[in-house]
ZAMIRO-713327 format. One line per 4 residues: number of its first residue (from 1); for each residue y, x, z of C-alpha. Coordinates in steps of 0.5 Angstrom, whole numbers, plus 500, padded with zeros to 3 digits. Each point is the difference from the previous one (the first is absolute). Layout:
BEGIN
NUM) Y,X,Z ~ ...
END
This chain:
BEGIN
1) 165,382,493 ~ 498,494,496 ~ 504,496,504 ~ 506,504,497
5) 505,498,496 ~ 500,503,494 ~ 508,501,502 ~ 498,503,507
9) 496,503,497 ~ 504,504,495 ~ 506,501,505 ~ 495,502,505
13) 498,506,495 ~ 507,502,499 ~ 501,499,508 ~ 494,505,501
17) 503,505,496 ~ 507,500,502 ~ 498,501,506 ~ 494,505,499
21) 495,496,503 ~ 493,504,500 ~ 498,501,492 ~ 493,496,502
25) 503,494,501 ~ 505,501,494 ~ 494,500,496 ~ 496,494,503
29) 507,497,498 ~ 500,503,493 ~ 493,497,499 ~ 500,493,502
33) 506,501,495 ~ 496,502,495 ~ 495,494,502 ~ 504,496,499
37) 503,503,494 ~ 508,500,502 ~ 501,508,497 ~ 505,498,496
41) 504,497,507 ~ 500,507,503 ~ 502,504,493 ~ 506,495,498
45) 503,500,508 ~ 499,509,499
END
């Protein structure tokens, strides 16, 4: 997941979502967001 980008990985979270992938694998993303600290990308897209 390092190998991210930022960008992917935000749209890779709200992909995730949509699609109602397993909830694991959301918070995997959700935390790699957090690690980052890009939780404001995910509350301005909501």
């Amino acid at each position: 997941m390092k190998n991210m980008s930022n960008e992917l990985l935000i749209e890779s979270y709200f992909q995730a979502i949509t699609f109602k992938l397993h909830i694991d694998f959301i918070r995997l993303l959700e935390a790699e967001i957090r690690s980052r600290s890009l939780q404001h990308e995910i509350k301005q897209s909501s």
